[in-house]
C-alpha positions, 0 to 999 in steps of 0.5 A: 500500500505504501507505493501507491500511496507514495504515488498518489502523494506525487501526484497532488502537486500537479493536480494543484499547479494545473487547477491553478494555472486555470484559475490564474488564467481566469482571473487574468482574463475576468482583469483584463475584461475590466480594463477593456471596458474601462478603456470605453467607460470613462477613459475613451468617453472622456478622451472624446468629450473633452475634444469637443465644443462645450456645447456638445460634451455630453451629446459624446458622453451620451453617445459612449454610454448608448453604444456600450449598452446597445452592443451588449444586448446585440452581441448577447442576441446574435453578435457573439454567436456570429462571430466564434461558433463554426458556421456553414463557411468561410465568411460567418459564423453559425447559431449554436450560441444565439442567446447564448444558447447552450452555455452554462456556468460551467462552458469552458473556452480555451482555459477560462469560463467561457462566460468570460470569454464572451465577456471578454469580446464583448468589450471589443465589440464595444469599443469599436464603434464607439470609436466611430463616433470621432468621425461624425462628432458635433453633428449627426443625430442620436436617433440614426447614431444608434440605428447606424451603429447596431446595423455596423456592429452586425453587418460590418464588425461581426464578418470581419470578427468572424473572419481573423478570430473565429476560424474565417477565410483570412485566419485560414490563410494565416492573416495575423492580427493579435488584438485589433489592427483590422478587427478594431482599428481599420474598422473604426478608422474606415468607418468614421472616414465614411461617416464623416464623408457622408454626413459632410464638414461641420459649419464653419470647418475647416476655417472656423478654429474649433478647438477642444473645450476640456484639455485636462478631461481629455489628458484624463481620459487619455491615461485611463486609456492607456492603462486600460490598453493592457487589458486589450493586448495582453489579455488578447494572449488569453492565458496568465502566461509568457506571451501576456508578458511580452504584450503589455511590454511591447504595449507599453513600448509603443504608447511611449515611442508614440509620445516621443515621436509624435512630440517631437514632429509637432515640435519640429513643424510648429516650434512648440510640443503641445499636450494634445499632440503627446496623447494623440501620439499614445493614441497612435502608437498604442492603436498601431502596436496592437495587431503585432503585440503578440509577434513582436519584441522590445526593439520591435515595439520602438520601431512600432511606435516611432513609425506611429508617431511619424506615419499618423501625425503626417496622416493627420496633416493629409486629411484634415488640411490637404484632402480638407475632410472633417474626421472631427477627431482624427479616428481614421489618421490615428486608428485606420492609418495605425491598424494599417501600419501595425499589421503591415510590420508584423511582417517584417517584424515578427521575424527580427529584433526579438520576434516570434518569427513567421510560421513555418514555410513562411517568408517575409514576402508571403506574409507581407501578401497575406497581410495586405489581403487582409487589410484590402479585404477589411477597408473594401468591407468596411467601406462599402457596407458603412457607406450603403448603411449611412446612405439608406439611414439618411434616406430614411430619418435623416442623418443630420440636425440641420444648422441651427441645431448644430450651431445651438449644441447637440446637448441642448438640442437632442438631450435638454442638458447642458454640460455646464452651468456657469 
């Protein structure tokens, strides 16, 4: 009897590091949950609302706050179902899980409930299109923000979901994409292009100055956001584990190179760094470290977020001065163009200064192929389907308050409140 219970003995210290691991690797997750959703609520609502006039303040707030609530319901409905279960194809996903139909407390995905799982997406799923709402800023109505935004979320972000995470054409061909680059940032940064297209210039851009009324609101939001942005890269490893390490590294890397860059081109063009201009720099270099989080190194990171911080400022100039178009806050400069430059590196990255390296059989040049399909595919998709949905929303109820509305404020107008009473 001695031997087996010698044996038995043994064998506990194993059982106990594996139900651990688990564990661990729930708490990570149920963690980083909450920092995603804290990126949207109160770090991007503030972000947004302290860039716009006074007058529209808490029409942006408002905005934030509908979206998280709609896009929780929806992606309880169908959205998640649509975007992770096996479908009949390539290009959606099936209904084994509409109402979450099926999971119970103890449905596992991967190494963690899959209940966080879902919970877990869903904070993407919210982020996104609340990220849209920086290029219709100060002029479009609530009522077709929130009928344009539920029909994106399952028309546009759900296939794309489906296609890079689910097991869809492009993760098929080996399109990478750790957190987001196309899923979220090209997505909303095409998106707001469109929307702000679409909609057309707010009265008086680009020669009226329109500057933000909350600077500090905005910085204040802009530190919750990148705190709350290891949440999104590290957890996307989910798994407690060497590779969620690496993520919020490099993370943090390119939030810092983003910073120096973008401050040092604003301070090489115009004499003087300002402090929008450093926390629209973390911007960049966060959303354009995201897509290679998980494939690139440290001295990958810098790289990253140097180039952010050059490429987007740049981009800033193209859009708002040169093609003169109103992408009120700067959502397609500083998320499409970063998504785009992110995932356009993980091939020449992933593979030098401490990269993961390509799968095997796999060159540079393949990889960099692959990665350009993925990002046509989505900037096609994306573009088509925001500008036919902005079209018929517009022929139905109208997309915008007419000019003495916009002059007047969205707050007062759509809401009866006033962000201040001074």
């Amino acid at each position: 009897m001695r031997p087996v219970f010698v044996l038995a003995l043994l064998c506990l210290p194993q059982l106990a590091v594996a139900d651990e691991a688990v564990s661990g690797d729930t708490a990570w997750m149920l963690t980083a949950t909450a920092l995603v959703l804290f990126m949207t609520l109160p770090g991007l609502a503030l972000f947004y609302a302290g860039l716009v006039r006074a007058k529209n303040v808490l029409s942006v707030l408002m905005q934030c706050f509908a979206i998280a609530a709609v896009v929780s319901i929806l992606w309880v409905i169908a959205g998640y179902s649509l975007s992770f279960t096996e479908g009949s194809g390539p290009f959606i996903g099936g209904f084994s899980r509409i109402m979450l139909s099926g999971m119970t407390i103890d449905s596992v995905r991967g190494s963690m409930p899959e209940s966080v799982f879902v919970m877990f997406q869903m904070t993407f799923a919210i982020i996104t299109p609340a990220l849209i709402v920086g290029g219709f800023a100060e002029r479009m109505r609530f009522s077709a923000m929130l009928v344009f935004i539920s029909l994106w979320l399952m028309l546009v972000y759900v296939p794309v979901t489906y296609w890079v995470w689910g097991g869809g054409w492009l993760a098929q061909m080996g399109f990478r994409d750790f957190a987001g680059g196309a899923v979220v940032h090209i997505n909303a940064g095409i998106g707001a292009l469109i929307a702000a297209i679409v909609l057309g210039k707010r009265r008086g851009f680009p020669t009226t100055p329109m500057p933000p009324h909350n600077l500090p609101m905005t910085v204040t939001g802009a530190g919750m956001l990148w705190v709350g942005w290891f949440g999104f890269n590290a957890g996307s490893a989910l798994a407690a584990d060497n590779a969620a390490g690496m993520a919020m590294l490099v993370t943090h890397l390119g939030a810092a190179a983003g910073c120096v860059a973008w401050m040092s081109m604003e301070w090489l063009r115009f004499g003087k760094p300002s402090v929008l201009g450093i926390v629209t720099g973390m911007v960049a270099g966060l959303g354009t470290i995201t897509p290679a989080s998980g494939y690139v190194g440290p001295a990958g990171a810098l790289v990253i977020g140097l180039s952010a911080g050059i490429v987007c400022f740049w981009a800033t100039m193209l859009v708002k001065r040169t093609l003169k178009i109103d992408d009120s806050l700067d959502v397609m400069p500083v998320h499409g163009v970063g998504g785009i430059l992110g995932l356009i590196m993980i091939a020449f990255l992933s593979s030098t200064l401490g990269g993961l390296g390509l799968d095997e059989g796999v060159t540079m040049g393949q990889q960099f192929v692959i990665q350009m399909i993925g990002i046509s595919a989505t900037i096609a998709w994306c573009g088509v389907m925001s500008y036919l949905l902005l079209k018929l929303i517009d022929l139905v109820i109208g997309l915008r308050v007419d000019e003495d509305q916009e002059t007047e404020g969205l707050d007062i107008v759509l809401h009866e409140e006033r962000g201040y009473n001074l």
